[in-house]
VMD Tcl script that builds the backbone (N, CA, C; Angstrom):
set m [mol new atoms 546]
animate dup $m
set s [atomselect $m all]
$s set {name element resname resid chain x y z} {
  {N N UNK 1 A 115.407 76.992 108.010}
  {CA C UNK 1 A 114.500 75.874 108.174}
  {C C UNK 1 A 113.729 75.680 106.867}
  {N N UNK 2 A 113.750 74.262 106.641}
  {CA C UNK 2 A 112.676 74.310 105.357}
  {C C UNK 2 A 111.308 73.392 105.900}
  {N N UNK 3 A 110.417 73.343 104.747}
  {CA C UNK 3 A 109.277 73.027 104.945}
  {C C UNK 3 A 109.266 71.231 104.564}
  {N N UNK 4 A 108.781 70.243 104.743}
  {CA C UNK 4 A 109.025 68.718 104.639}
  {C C UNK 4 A 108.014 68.988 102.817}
  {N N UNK 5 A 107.365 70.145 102.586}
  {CA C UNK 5 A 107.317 69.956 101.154}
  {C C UNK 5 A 108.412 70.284 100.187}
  {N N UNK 6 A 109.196 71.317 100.700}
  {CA C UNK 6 A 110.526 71.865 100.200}
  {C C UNK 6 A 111.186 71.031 99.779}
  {N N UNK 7 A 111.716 70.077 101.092}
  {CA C UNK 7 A 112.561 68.904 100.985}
  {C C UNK 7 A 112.372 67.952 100.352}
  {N N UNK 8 A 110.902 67.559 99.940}
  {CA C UNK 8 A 110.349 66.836 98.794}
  {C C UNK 8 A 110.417 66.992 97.532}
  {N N UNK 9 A 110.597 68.247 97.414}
  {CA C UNK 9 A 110.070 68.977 95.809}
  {C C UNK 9 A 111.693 69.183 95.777}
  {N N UNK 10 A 112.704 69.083 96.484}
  {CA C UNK 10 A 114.164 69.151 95.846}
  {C C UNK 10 A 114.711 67.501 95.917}
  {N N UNK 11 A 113.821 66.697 96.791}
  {CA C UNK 11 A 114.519 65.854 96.605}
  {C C UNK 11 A 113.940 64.600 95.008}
  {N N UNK 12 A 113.043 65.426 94.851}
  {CA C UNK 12 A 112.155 64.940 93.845}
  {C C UNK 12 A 113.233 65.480 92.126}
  {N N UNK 13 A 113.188 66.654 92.413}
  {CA C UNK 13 A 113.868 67.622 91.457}
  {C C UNK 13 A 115.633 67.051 91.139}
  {N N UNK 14 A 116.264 66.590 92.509}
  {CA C UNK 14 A 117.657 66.115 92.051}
  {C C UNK 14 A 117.510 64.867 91.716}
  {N N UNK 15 A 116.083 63.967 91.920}
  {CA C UNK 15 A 116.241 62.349 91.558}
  {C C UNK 15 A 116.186 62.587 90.042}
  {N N UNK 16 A 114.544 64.026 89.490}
  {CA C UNK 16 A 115.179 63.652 88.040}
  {C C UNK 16 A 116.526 63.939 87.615}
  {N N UNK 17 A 117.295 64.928 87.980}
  {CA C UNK 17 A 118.869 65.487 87.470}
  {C C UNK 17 A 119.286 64.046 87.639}
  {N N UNK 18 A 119.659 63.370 88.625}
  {CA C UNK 18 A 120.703 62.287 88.259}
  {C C UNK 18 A 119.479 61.105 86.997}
  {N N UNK 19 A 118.668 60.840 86.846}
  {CA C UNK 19 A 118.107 60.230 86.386}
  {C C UNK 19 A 118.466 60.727 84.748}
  {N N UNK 20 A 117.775 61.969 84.821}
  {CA C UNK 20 A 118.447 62.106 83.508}
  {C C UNK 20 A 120.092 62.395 82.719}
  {N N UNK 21 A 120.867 62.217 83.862}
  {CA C UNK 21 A 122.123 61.608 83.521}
  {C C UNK 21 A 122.927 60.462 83.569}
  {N N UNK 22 A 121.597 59.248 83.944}
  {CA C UNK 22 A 121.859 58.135 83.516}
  {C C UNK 22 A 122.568 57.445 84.913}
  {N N UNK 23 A 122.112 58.416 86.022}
  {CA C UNK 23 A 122.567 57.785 87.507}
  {C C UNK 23 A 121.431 57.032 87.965}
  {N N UNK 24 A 121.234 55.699 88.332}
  {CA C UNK 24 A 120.518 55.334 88.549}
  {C C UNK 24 A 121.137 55.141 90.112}
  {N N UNK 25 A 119.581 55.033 91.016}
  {CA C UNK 25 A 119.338 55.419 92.158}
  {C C UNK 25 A 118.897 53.880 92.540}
  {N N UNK 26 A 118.745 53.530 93.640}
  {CA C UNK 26 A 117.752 52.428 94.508}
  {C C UNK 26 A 116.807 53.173 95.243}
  {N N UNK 27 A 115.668 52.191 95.453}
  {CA C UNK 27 A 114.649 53.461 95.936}
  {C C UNK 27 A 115.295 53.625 97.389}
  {N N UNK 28 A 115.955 53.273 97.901}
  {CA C UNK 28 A 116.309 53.464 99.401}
  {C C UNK 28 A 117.644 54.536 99.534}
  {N N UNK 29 A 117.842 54.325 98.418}
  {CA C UNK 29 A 119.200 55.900 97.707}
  {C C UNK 29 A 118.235 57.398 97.645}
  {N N UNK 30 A 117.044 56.974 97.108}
  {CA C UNK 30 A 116.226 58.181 96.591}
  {C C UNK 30 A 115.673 58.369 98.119}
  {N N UNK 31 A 114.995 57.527 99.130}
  {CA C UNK 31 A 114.826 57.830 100.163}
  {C C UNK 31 A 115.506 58.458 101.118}
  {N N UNK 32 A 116.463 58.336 100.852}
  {CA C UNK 32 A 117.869 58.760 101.542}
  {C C UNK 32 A 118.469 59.567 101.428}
  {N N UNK 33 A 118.260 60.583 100.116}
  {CA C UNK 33 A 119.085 61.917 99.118}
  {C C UNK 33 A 118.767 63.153 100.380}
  {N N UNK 34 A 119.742 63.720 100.784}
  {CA C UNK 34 A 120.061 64.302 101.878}
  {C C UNK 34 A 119.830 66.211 100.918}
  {N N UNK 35 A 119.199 66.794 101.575}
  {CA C UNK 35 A 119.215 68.001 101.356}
  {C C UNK 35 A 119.300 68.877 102.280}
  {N N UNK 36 A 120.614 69.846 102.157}
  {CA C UNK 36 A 121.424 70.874 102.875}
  {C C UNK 36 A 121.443 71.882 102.647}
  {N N UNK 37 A 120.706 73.112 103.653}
  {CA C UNK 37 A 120.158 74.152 103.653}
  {C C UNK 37 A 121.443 74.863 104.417}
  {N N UNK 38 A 122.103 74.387 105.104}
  {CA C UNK 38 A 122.917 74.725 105.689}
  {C C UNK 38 A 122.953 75.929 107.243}
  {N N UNK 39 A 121.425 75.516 107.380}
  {CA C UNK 39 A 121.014 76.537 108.331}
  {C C UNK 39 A 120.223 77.819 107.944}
  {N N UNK 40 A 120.399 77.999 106.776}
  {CA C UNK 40 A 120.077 79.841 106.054}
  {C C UNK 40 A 118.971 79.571 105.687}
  {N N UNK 41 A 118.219 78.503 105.523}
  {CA C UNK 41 A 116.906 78.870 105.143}
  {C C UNK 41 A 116.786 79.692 103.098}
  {N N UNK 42 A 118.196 79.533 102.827}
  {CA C UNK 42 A 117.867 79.907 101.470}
  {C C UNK 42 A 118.379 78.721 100.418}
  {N N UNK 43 A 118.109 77.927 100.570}
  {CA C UNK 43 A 118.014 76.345 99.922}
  {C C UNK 43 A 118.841 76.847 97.751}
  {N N UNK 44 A 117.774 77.628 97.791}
  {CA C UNK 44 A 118.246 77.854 96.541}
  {C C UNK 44 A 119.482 78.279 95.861}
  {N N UNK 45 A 119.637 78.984 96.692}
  {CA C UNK 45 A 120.721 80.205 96.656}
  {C C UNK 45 A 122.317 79.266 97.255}
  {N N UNK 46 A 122.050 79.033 98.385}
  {CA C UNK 46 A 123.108 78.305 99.469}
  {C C UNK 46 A 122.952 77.237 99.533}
  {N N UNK 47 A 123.220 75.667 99.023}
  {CA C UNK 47 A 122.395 74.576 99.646}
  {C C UNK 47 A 122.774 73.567 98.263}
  {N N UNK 48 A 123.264 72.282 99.189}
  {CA C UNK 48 A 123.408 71.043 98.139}
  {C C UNK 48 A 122.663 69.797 98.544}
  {N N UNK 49 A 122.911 69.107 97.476}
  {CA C UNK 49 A 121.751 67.483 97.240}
  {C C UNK 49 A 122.699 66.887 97.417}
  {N N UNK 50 A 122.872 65.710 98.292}
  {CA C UNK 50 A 123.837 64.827 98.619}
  {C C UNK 50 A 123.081 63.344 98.877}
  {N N UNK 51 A 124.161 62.222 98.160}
  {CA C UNK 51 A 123.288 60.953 97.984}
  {C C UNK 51 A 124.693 60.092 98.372}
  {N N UNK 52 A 124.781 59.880 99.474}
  {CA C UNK 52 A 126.115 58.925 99.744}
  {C C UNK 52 A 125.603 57.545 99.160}
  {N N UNK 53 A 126.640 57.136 98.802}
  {CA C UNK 53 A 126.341 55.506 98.270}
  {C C UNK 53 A 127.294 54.805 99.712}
  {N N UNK 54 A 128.760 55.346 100.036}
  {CA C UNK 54 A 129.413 54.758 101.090}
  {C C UNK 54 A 130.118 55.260 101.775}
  {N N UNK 55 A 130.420 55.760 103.390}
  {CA C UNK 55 A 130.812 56.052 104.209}
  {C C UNK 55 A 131.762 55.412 104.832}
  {N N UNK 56 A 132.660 54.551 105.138}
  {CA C UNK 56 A 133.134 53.468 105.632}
  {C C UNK 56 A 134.342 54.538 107.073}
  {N N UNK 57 A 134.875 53.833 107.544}
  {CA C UNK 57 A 135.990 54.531 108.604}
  {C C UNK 57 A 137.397 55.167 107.487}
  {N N UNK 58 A 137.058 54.227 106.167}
  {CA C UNK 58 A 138.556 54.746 105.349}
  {C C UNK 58 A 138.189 55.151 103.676}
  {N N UNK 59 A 136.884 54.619 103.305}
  {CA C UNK 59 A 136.221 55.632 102.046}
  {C C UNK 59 A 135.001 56.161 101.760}
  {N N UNK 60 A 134.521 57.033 100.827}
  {CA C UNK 60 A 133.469 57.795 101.147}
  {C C UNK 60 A 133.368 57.683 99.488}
  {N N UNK 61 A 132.102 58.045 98.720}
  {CA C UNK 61 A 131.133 57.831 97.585}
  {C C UNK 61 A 130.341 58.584 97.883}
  {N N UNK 62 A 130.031 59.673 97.194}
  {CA C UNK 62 A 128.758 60.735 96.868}
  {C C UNK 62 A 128.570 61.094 95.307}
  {N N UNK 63 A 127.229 61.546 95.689}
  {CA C UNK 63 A 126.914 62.255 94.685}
  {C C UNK 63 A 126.392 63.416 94.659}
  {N N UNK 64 A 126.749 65.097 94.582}
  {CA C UNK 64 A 126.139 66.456 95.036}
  {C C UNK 64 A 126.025 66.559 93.751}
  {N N UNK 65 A 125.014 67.074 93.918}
  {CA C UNK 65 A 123.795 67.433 92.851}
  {C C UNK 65 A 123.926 69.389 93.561}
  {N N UNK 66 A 123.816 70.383 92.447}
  {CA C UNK 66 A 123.494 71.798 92.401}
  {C C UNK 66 A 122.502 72.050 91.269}
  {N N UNK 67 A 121.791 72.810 92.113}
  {CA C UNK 67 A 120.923 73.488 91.029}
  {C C UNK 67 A 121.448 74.580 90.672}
  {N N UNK 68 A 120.925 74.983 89.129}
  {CA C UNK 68 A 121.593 76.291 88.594}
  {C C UNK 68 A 122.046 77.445 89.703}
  {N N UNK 69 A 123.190 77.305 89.791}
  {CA C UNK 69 A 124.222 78.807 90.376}
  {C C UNK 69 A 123.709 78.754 91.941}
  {N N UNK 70 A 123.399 77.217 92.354}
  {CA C UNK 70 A 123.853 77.062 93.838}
  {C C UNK 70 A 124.828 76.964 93.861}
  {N N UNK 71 A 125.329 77.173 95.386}
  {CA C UNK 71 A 126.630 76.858 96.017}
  {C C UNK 71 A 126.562 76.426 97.157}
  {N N UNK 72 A 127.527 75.946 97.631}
  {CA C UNK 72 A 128.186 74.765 98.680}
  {C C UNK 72 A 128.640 76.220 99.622}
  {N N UNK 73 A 129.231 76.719 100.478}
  {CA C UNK 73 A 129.766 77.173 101.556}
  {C C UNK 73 A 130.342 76.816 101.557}
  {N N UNK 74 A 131.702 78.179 101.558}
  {CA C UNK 74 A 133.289 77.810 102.141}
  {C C UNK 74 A 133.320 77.408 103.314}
  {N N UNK 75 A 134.258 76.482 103.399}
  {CA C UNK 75 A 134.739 75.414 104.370}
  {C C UNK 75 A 135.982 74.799 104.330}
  {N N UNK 76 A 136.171 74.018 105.652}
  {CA C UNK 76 A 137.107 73.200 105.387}
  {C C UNK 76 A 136.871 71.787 106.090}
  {N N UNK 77 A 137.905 70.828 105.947}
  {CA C UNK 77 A 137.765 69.541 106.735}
  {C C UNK 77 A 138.805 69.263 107.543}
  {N N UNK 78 A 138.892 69.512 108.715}
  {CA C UNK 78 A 140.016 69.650 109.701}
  {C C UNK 78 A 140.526 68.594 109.855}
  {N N UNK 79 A 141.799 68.425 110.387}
  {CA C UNK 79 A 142.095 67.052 111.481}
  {C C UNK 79 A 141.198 66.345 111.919}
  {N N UNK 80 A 140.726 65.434 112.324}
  {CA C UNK 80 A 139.713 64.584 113.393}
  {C C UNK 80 A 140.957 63.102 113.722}
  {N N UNK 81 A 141.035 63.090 114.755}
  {CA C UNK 81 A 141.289 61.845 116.090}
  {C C UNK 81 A 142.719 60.995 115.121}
  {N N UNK 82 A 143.715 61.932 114.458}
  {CA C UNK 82 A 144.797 61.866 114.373}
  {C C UNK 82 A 145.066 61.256 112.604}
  {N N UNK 83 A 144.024 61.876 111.769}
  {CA C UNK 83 A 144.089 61.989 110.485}
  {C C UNK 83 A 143.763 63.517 109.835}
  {N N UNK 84 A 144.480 63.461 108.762}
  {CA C UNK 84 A 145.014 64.774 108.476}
  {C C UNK 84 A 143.719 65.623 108.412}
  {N N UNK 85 A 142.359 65.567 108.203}
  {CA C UNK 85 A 141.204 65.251 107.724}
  {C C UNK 85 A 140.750 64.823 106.053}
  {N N UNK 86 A 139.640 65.038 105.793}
  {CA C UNK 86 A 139.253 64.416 104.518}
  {C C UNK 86 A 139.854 64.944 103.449}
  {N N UNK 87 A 140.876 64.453 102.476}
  {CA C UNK 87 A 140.459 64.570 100.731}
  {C C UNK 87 A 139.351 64.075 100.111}
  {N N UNK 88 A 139.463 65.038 99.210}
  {CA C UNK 88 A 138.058 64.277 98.674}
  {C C UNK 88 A 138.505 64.881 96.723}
  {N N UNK 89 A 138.349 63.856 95.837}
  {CA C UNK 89 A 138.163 64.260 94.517}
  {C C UNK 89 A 137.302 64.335 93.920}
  {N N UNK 90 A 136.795 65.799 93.136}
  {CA C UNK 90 A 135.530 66.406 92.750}
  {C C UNK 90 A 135.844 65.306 90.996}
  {N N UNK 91 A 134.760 64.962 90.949}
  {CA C UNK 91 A 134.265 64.527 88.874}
  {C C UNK 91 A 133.369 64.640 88.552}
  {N N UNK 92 A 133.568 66.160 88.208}
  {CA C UNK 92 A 132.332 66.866 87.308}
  {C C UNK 92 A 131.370 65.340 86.376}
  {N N UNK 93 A 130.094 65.498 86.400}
  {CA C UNK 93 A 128.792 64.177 85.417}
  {C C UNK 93 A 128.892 64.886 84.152}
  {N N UNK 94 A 128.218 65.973 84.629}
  {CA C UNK 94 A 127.258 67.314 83.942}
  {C C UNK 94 A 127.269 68.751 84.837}
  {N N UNK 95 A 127.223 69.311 83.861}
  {CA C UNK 95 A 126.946 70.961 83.774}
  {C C UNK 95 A 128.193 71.496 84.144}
  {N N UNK 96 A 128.315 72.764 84.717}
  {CA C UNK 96 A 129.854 72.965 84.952}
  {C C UNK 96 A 129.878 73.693 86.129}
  {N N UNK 97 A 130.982 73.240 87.368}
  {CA C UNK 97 A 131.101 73.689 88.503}
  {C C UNK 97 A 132.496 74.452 88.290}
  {N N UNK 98 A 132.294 75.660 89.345}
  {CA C UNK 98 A 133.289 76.652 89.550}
  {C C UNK 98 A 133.134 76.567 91.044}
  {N N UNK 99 A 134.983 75.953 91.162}
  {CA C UNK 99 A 135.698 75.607 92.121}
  {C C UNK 99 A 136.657 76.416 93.072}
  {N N UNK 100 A 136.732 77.107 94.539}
  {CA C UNK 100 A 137.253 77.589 93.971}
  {C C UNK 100 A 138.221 77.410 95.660}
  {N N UNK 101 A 139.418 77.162 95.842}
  {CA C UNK 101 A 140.415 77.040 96.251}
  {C C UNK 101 A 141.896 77.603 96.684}
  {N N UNK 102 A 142.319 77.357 98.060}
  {CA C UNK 102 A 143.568 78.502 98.449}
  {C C UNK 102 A 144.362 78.670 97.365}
  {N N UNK 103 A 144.775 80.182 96.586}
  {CA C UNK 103 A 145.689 80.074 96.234}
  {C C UNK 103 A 145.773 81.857 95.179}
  {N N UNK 104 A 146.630 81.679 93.950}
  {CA C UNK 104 A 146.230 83.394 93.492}
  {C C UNK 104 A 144.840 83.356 92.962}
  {N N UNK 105 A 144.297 84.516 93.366}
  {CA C UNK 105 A 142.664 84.720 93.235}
  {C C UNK 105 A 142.555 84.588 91.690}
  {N N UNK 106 A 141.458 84.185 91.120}
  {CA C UNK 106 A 141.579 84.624 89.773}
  {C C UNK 106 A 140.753 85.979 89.057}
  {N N UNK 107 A 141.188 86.618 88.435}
  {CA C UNK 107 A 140.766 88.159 88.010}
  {C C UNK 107 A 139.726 88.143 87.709}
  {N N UNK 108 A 139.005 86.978 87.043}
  {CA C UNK 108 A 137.697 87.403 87.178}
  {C C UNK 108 A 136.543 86.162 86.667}
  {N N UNK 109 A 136.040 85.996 88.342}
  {CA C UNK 109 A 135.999 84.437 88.598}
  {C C UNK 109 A 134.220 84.450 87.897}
  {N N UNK 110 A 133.873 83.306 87.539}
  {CA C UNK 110 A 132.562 83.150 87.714}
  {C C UNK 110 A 131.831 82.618 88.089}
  {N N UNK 111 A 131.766 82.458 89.723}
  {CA C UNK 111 A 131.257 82.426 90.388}
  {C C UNK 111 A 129.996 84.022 90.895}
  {N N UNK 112 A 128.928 83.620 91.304}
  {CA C UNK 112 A 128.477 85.201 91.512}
  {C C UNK 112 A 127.898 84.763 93.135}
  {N N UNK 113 A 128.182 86.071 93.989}
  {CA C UNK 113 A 128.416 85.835 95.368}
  {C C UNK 113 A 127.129 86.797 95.468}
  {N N UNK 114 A 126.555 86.959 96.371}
  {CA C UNK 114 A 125.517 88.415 97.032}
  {C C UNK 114 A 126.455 89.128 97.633}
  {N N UNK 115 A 126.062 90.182 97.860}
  {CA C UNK 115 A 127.396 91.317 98.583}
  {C C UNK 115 A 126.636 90.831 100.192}
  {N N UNK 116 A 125.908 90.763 100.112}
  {CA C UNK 116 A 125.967 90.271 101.901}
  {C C UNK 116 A 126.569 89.454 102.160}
  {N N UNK 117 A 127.002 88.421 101.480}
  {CA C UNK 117 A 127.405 87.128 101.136}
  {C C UNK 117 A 129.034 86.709 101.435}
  {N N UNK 118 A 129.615 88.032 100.683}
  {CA C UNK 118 A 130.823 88.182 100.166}
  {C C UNK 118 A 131.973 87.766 101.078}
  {N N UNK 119 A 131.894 88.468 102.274}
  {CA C UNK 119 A 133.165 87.935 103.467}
  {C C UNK 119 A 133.317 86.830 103.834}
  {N N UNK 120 A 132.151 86.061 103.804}
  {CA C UNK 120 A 132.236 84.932 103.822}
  {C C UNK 120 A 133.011 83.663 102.703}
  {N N UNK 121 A 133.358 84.140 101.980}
  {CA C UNK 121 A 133.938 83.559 100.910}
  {C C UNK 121 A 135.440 84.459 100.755}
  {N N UNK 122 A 136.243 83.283 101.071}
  {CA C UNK 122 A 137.803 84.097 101.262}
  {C C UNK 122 A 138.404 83.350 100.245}
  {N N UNK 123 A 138.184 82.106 99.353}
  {CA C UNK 123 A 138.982 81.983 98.754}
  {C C UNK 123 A 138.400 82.544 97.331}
  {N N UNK 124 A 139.564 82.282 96.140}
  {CA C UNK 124 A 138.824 82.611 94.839}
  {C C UNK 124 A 139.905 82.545 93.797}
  {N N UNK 125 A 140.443 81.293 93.995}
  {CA C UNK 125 A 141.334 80.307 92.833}
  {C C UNK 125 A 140.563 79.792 92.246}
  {N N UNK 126 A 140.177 79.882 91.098}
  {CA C UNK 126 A 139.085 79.277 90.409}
  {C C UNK 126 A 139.654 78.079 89.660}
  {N N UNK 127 A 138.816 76.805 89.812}
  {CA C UNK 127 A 139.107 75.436 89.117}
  {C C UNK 127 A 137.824 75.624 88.468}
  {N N UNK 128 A 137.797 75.391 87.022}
  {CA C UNK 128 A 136.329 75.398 86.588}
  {C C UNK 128 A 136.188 73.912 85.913}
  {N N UNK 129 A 135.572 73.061 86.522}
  {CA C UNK 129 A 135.150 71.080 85.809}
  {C C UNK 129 A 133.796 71.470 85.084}
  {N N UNK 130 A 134.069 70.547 83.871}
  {CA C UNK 130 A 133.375 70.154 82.985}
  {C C UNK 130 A 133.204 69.068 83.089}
  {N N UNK 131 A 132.238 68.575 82.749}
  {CA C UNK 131 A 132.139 66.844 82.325}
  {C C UNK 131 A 133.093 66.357 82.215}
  {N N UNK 132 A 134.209 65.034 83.025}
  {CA C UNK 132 A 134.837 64.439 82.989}
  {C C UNK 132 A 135.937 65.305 83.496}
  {N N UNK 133 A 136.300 66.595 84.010}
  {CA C UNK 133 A 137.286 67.156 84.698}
  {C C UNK 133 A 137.031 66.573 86.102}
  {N N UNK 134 A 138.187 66.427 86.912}
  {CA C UNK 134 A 138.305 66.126 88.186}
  {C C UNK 134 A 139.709 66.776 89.220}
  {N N UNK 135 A 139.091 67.261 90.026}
  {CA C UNK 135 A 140.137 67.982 90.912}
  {C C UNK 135 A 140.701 67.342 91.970}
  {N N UNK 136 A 141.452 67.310 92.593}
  {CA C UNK 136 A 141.501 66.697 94.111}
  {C C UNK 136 A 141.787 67.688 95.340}
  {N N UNK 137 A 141.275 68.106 96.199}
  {CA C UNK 137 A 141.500 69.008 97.493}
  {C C UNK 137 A 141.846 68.039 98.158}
  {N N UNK 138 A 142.914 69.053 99.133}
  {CA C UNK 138 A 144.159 68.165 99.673}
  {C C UNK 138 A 143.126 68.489 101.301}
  {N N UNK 139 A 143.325 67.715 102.076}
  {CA C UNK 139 A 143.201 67.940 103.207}
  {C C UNK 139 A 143.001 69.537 104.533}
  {N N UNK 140 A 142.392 69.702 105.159}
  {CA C UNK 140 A 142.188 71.196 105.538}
  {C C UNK 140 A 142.208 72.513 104.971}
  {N N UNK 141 A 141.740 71.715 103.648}
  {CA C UNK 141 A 141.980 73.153 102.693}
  {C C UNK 141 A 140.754 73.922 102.482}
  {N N UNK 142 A 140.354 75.074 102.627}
  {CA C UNK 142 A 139.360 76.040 102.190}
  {C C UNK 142 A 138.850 75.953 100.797}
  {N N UNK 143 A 137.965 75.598 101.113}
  {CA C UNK 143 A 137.185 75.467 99.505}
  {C C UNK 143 A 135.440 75.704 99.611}
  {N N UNK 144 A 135.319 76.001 98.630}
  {CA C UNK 144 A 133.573 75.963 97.948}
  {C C UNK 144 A 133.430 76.253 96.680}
  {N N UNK 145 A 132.145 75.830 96.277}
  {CA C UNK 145 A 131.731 75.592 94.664}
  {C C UNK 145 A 130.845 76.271 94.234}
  {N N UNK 146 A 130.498 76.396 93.047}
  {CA C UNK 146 A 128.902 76.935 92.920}
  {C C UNK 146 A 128.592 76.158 91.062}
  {N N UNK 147 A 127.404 75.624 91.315}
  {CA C UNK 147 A 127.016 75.179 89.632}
  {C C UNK 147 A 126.671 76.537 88.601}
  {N N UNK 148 A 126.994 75.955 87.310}
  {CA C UNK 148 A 126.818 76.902 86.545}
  {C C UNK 148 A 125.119 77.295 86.132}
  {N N UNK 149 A 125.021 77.711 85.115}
  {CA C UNK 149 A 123.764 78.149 84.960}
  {C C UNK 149 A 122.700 76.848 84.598}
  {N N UNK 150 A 123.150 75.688 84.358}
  {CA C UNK 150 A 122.494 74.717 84.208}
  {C C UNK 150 A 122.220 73.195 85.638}
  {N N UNK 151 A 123.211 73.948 86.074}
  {CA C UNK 151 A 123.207 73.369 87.220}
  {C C UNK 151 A 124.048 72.351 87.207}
  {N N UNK 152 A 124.621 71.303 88.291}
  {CA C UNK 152 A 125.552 70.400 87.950}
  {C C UNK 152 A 125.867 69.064 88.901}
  {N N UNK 153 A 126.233 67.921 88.155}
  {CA C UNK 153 A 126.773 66.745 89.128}
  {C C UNK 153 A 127.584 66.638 89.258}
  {N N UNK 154 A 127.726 66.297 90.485}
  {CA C UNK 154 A 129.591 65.876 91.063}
  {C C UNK 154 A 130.236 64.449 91.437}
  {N N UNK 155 A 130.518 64.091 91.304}
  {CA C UNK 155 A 130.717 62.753 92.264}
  {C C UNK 155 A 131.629 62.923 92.670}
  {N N UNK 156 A 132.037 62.487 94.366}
  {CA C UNK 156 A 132.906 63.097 94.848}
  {C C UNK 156 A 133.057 61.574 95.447}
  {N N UNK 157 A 134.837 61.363 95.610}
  {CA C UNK 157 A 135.327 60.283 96.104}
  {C C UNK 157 A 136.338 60.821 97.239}
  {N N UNK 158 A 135.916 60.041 98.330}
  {CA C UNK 158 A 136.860 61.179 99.410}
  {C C UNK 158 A 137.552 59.564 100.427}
  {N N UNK 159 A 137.881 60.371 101.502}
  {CA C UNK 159 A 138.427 59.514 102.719}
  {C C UNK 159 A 137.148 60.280 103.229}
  {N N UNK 160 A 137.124 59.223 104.933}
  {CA C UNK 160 A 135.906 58.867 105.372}
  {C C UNK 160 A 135.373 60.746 105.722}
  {N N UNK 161 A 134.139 60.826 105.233}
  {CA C UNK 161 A 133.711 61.888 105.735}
  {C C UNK 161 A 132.865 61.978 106.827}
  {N N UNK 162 A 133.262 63.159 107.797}
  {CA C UNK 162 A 132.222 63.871 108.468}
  {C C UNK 162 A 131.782 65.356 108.719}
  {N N UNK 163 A 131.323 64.646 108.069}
  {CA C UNK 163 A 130.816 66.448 107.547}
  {C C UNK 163 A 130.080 67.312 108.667}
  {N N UNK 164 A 129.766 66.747 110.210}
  {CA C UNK 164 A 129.543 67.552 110.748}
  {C C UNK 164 A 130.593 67.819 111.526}
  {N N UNK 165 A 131.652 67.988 111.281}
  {CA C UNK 165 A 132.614 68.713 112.124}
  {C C UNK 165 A 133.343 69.294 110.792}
  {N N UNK 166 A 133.231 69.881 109.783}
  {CA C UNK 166 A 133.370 70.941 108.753}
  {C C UNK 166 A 133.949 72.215 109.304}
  {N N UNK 167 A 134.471 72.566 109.497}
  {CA C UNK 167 A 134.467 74.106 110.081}
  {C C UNK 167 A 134.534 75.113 108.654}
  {N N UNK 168 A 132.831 76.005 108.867}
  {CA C UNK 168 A 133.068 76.762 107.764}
  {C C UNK 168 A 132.905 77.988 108.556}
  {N N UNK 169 A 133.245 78.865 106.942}
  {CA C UNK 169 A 133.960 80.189 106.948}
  {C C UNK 169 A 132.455 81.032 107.876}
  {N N UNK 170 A 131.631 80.885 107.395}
  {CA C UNK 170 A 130.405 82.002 107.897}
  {C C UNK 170 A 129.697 81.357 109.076}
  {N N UNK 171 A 129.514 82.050 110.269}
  {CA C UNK 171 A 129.874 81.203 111.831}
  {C C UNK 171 A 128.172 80.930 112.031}
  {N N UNK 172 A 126.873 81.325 111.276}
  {CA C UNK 172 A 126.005 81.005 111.330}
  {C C UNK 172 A 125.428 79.678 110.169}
  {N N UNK 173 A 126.491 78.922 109.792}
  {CA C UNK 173 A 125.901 78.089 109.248}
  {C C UNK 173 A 125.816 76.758 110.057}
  {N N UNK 174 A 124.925 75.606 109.962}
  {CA C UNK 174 A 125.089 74.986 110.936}
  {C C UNK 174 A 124.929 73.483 109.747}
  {N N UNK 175 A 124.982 72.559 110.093}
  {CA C UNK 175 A 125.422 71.492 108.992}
  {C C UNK 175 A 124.398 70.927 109.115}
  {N N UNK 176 A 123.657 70.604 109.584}
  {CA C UNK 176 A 122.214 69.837 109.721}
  {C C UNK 176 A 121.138 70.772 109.544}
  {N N UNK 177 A 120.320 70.338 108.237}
  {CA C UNK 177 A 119.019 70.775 108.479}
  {C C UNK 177 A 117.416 70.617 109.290}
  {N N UNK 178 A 117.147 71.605 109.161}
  {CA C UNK 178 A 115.840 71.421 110.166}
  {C C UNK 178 A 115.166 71.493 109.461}
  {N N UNK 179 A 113.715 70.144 109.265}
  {CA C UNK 179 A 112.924 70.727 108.656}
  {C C UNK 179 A 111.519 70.930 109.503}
  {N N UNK 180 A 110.693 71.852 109.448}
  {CA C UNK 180 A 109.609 72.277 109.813}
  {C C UNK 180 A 108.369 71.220 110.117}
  {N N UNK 181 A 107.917 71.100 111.382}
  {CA C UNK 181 A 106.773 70.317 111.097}
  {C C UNK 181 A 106.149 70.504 110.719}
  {N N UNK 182 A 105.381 69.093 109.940}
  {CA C UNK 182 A 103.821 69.143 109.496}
  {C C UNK 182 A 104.403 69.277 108.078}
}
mol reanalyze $m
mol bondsrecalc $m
mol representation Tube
mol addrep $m
């Protein structure tokens, strides 16, 4: 759970990141910048800034924003009501995200996990985007990210998302945040 100042002071904190990369916002975009705790209550650590521009039944427009050496939670995007579920293609703005995806692990990824952390994260094919790199995840595939030490933008172009039917890897995360009254 976070606090409605928490959620202010990050959503304040990712308007300057895209601002100072030359993303300009509408104030009803900035009203709207979605922050995902993911249930854990550790925002910093676990937890992304998300600013949809469009949702439609057949395309999707974001923008996830990480702060230095957050990460996203492994997951995936299943089937839903007779589509394969979501692709979505990652394009690194700024800073540099480590990607990391089914396949041979890589020897020695940099990503940094907590050992409590660790089981929860099964994949570890590392894609690492830079500015102007872009990946594409194929449909029901296991994936999660984490920004580098400077932290990082993504823009992500997908098929229609819903992200609350995600099924991720660690069974206490829950996709909607709560924030605290008052």
């Amino acid at each position: 759970m976070l606090t409605a100042a928490e959620v202010a002071g990050a959503r304040a904190r990712a308007a300057r990141m895209l601002a100072d990369a030359a993303v300009v916002l509408t104030p009803a975009e900035q009203d709207a910048i979605e922050i995902a705790d993911f249930g854990l209550s550790r925002f910093d650590e676990l937890g992304l800034v998300l600013v949809v521009y469009v949702n439609t039944e057949r395309v999707c427009a974001k923008e996830l924003v990480l702060f230095p050496r957050q990460t996203c939670p492994e997951h995936r995007h299943p089937p839903v009501d007779g589509s394969p579920g979501k692709e979505e293609t990652f394009r690194c703005r700024r800073g540099l995200v480590y990607l990391y995806v089914e396949g041979e692990p890589t020897a020695a990824p940099g990503a940094r996990i907590s050992d409590r952390d660790h089981a929860s994260f099964t994949v570890w094919h590392e894609v690492v985007l830079a500015p102007g790199d872009q990946y594409t995840i194929p449909p029901d595939t296991l994936h999660w990210f984490q920004a580098g030490d400077d932290g990082a933008i993504v823009t992500e172009f997908s098929t229609t998302s819903r992200d609350e039917l995600d099924v991720w890897t660690d069974p206490q995360i829950r996709r909607a945040t709560v924030v605290a009254p008052g």
